[in-house]
TIFIRO-5076 format. One record per residue (C-alpha): x, z, y; residue in three letters. Coordinates in steps of 0.001 Angstrom, whole numbers, plus 500000, padded with zeros to 6 digits. Layout:
<sites>
XZYala
...
</sites>
This chain:
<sites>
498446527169488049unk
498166526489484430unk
498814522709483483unk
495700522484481313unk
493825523409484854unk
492645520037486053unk
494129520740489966unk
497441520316488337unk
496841516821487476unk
495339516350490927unk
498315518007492840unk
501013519398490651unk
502565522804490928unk
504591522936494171unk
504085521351497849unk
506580518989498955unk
509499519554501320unk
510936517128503793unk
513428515220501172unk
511114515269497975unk
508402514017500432unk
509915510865501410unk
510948510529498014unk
507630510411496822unk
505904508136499815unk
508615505802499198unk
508158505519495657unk
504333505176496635unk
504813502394498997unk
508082500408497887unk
505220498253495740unk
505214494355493556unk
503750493251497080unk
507314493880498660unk
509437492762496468unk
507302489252496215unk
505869489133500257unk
509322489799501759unk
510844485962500306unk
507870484871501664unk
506910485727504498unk
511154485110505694unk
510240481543504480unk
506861481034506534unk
508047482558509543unk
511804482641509725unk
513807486198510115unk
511104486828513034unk
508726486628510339unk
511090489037507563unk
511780491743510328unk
507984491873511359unk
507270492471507635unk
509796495470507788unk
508110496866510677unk
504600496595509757unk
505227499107506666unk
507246501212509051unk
505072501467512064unk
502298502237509952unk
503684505323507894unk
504817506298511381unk
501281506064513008unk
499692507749510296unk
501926510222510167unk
500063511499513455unk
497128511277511753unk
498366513320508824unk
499360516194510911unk
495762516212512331unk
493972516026508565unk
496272519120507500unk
495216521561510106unk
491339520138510279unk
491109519984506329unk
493810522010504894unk
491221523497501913unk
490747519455500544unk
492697517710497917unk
491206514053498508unk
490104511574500740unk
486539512081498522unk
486697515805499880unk
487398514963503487unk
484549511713503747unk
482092514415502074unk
482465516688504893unk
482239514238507792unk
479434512006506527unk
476148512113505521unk
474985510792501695unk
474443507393502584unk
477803506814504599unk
479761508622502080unk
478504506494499095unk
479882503422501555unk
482996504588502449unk
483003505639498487unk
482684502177497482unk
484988500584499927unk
487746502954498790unk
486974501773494815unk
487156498036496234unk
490167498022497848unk
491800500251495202unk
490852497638492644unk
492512494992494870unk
495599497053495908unk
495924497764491749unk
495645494168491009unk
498129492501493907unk
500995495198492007unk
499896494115488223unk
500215490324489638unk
503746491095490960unk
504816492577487604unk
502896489620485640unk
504901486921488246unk
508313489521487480unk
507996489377483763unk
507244485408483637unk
510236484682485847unk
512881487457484121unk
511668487554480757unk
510971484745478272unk
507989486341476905unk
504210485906477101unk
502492487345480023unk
499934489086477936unk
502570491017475725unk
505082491534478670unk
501762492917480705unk
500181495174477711unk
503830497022477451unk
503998497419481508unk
500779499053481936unk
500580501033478643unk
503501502871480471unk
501500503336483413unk
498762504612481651unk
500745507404480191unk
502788507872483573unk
500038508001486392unk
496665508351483914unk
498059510669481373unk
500701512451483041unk
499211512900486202unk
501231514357489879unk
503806516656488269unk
505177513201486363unk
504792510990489358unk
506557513743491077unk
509812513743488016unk
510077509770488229unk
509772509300491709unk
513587510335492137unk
514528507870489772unk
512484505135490989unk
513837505797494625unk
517989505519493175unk
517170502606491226unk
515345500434494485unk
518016501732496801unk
520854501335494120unk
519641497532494088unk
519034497013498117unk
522670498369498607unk
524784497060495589unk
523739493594494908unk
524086492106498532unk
527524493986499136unk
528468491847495985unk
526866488976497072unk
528283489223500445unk
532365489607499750unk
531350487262497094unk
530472484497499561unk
531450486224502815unk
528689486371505595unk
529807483215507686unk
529797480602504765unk
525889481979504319unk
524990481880508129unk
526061478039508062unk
524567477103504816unk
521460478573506269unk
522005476812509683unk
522565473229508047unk
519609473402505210unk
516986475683506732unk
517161475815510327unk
513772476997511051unk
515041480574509065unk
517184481132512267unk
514333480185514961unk
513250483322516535unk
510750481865519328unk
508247481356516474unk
504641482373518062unk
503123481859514620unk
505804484883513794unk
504669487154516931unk
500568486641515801unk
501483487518512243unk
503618490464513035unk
501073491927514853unk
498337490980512442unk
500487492198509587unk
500994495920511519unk
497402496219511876unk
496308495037508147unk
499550497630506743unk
497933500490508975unk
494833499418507697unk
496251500048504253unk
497660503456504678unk
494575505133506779unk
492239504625503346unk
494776504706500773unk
493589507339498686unk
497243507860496631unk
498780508845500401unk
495964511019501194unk
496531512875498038unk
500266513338498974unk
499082514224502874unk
497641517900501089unk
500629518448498936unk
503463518205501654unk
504735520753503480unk
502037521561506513unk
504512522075509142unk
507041519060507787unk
504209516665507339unk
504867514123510350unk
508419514277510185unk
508318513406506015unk
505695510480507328unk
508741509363510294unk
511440509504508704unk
509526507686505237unk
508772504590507494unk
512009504519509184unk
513859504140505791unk
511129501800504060unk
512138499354506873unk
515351498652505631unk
513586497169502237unk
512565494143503239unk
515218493599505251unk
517636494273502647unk
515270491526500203unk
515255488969503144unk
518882488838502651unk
519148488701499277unk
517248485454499609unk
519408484568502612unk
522602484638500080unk
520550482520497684unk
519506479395499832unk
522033479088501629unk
523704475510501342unk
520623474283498859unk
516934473490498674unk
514717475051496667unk
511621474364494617unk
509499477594494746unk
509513480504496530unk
508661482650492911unk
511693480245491184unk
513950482035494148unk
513895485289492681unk
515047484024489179unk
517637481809490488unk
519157485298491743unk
519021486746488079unk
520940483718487301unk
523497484102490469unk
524422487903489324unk
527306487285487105unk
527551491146486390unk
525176492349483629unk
525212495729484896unk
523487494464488647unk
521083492254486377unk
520117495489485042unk
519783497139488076unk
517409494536489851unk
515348494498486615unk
514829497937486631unk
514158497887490690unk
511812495241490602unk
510187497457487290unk
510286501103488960unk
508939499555492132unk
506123498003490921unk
505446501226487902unk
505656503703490732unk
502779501847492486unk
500175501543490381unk
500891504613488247unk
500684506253491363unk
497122503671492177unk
495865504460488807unk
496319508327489187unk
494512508600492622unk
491336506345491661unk
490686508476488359unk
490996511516490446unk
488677509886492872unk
486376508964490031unk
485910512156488549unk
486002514717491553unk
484536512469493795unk
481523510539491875unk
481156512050488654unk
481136515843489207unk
479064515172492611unk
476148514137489565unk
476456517642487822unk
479398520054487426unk
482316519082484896unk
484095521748482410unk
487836521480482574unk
487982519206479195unk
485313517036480469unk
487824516234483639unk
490241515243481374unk
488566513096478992unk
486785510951481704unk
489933510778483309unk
491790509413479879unk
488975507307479470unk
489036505752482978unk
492596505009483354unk
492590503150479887unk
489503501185481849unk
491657500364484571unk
494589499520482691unk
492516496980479927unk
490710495187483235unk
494129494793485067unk
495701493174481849unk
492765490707481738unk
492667489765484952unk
496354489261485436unk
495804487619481868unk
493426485156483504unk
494149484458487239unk
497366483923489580unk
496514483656493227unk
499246484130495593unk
500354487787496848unk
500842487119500761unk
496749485282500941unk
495527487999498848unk
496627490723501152unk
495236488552504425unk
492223487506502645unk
491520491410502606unk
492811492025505505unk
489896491568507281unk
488359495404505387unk
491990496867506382unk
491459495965510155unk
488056496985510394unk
488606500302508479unk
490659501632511129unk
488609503178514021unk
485373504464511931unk
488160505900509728unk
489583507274513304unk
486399509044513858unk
486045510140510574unk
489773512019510969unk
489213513265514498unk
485623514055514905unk
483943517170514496unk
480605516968513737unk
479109515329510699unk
478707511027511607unk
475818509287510964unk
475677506001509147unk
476481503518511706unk
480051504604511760unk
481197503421508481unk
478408500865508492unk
480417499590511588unk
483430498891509017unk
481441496142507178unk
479457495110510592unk
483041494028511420unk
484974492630508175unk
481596490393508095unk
482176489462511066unk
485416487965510484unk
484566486587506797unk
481766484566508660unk
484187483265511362unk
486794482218508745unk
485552478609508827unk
485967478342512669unk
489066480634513524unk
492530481008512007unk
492681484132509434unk
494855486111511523unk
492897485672514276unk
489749486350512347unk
491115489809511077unk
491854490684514655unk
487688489574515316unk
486988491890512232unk
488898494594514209unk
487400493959517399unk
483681494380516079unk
483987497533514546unk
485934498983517750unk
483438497721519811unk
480569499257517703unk
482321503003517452unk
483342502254521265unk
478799502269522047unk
478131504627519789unk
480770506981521592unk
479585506232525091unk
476215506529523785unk
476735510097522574unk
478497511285524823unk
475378510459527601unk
473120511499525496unk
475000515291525337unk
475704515433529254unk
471747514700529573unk
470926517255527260unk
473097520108528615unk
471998518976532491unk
468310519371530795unk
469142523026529590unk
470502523850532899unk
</sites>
């Protein structure tokens, strides 16, 4: 494949093995939203709350790496979730399920550029716009210009430095201090860390796996990677990738754990500076700048590469065909879109990371079983099957008022279950009466 051939900015030139695989979900998934969710959600909800977080990234790389297996040997000729929604649904569902994916892209792009603008304030004593305009101008050349096959040559690096970070700075931290000193500190200042019969923490952890599996079942940069792996390796890569993303937050919660201990604090953000300031060696301040940095790069290079792709094979060249050059310009032209809106938005407005990802939480949960049907089915699905997606995240928007938000995410997933659950039971009478007709 020649690299002026548009595929090999879609794919790159070689499928993935088993280590270069979880290489590259990792550096897809180890995202802003990590780094600045793990402090807080161990704050909220105690270490209940930090190992739930762990597990909800885990659990669902593991469950979709079923699914994955499944979408290789059903649509091994696709490159994109585009391709695969094309073949299962009719015009009107696709053009949904089209627009959800551009939707929740566009949020998913924006939680990662808020993590780097909240990064940059806290490290760097420079103005968000400037700090911001230098960030994504290297993610436009990484993941817009550069396409897979660079993805592919940084995701190595990006992996050693996050790991490098997770490992080296709490060993330091820990002979530092030593690990009893911490427990107490914790103990006599924030006791509630240490509770573990939280049943806020239990609702949340489960709410949290089901949003996170939400996540990775449309997220069109995994589906991308689902056709380049190795067919026969594909659920093992997905495994083993959860297993070790697990041991990220985990490995944040107690960083955080070494830096309240025997204090108060002011702001869970201020937390993550006050580290910079507690690593005496320049070379680990280094190394977490360049984690925090590679994490959050990775992401939405990797974000900005798959929605361009989905832009231009998906919507564009469905209008009329596209020459080779033609793929390329829109898709220059598109990522330098992306990259100018995320600037000005991050530019302009600051919610927080953890009630972003809830307040959409509610698409996530009810994404799941239409997107179920859409992997598993056979024939083509009429409307009501994505339509069932908003039926339900409606559903639970309109209940906010009355319920709690976890519990209205789980309403949001309840609705479109039960609406895929009729329309099951109602095909599958409708085909036993038909074939006891014919007989």
């Amino acid at each position: 494949m020649k690299k002026t051939d548009y595929q090999f900015y879609v794919s790159g030139a070689i499928k993935l093995g088993v280590g270069f695989g979880i290489v590259s979900l990792l550096s897809r998934w180890i995202t802003g939203n990590t780094i600045l969710s793990s402090p807080e959600t161990l704050i909220k909800y105690g270490l209940t709350g930090g190992i739930g977080y762990s597990l909800m990234g885990a659990l669902a790389l593991i469950l979709f790496g079923f699914l994955a297996k499944k979408i290789r040997e059903k649509y091994n000729n696709q490159h994109t979730i585009g391709d695969v929604l094309r073949q299962r649904l009719t015009p009107f569902g696709y053009w949904y399920m089209i627009f959800i994916l551009l939707l929740t892209s566009t949020h998913s792009m924006f939680v990662q550029a808020m993590g780097a603008g909240i990064l940059l304030h806290i490290i760097f004593p420079v103005p968000i716009f400037a700090g911001m305009f230098i960030f994504l101008l290297f993610c436009f050349f990484i993941g817009g210009v550069g396409g897979m096959q660079r993805l592919h040559q940084l995701a190595g690096v990006n992996v050693a430095l996050i790991f490098g970070a997770v490992i080296f700075i709490p060993v330091y931290f820990y002979i530092q201090e030593g690990v009893y000193p911490v427990y107490e500190g914790i103990k006599l200042y924030h006791p509630y860390v240490l509770y573990i019969k939280n049943t806020d923490a239990i609702w949340f952890i489960f709410t949290a796996i089901i949003i996170g599996f939400g996540q990775v079942i449309i997220d069109r940069a995994t589906w991308q990677r689902v056709f380049i792996l190795k067919k026969e390796k594909v659920q093992m890569i997905f495994t083993l990738a959860g297993l070790i993303w697990a041991t990220i937050p985990l490995a944040l919660s107690s960083l955080l754990m070494i830096i309240i201990f025997g204090r108060s604090y002011e702001n869970i953000y201020s937390l993550l500076f006050e580290l910079v300031g507690k690593i005496q060696s320049t070379l680990l301040i280094v190394l977490f700048v360049l984690f925090c940095f590679s994490a959050i790069s990775s992401t939405i290079s990797a974000e900005i590469h798959a929605t361009t792709t989905l832009i231009v094979k998906n919507i564009l060249e469905l209008f009329r065909p596209l020459t080779n050059r033609e793929k390329w310009k829109y898709t220059y032209i598109l990522s330098g879109m992306i990259c100018v809106f995320l600037l000005a938005m991050v530019s302009i407005l600051t919610p927080n990371p953890l009630e972003l990802l809830f307040f959409f939480g509610n698409i996530y949960a009810a994404m799941i079983v239409p997107m179920l049907y859409i992997i598993l089915g056979n024939k083509k699905l009429p409307f009501i099957i994505p339509l069932a997606s908003f039926i339900g995240a409606a559903g639970g928007y309109v209940a906010l008022p009355i319920l709690k938000n976890l519990t209205a995410i789980w309403m949001s997933f309840a609705i479109s279950s039960l609406i895929c659950l009729i329309f099951f039971i109602y095909q599958s009478l409708f085909a036993k009466e038909n074939t006891f007709n014919r007989s």
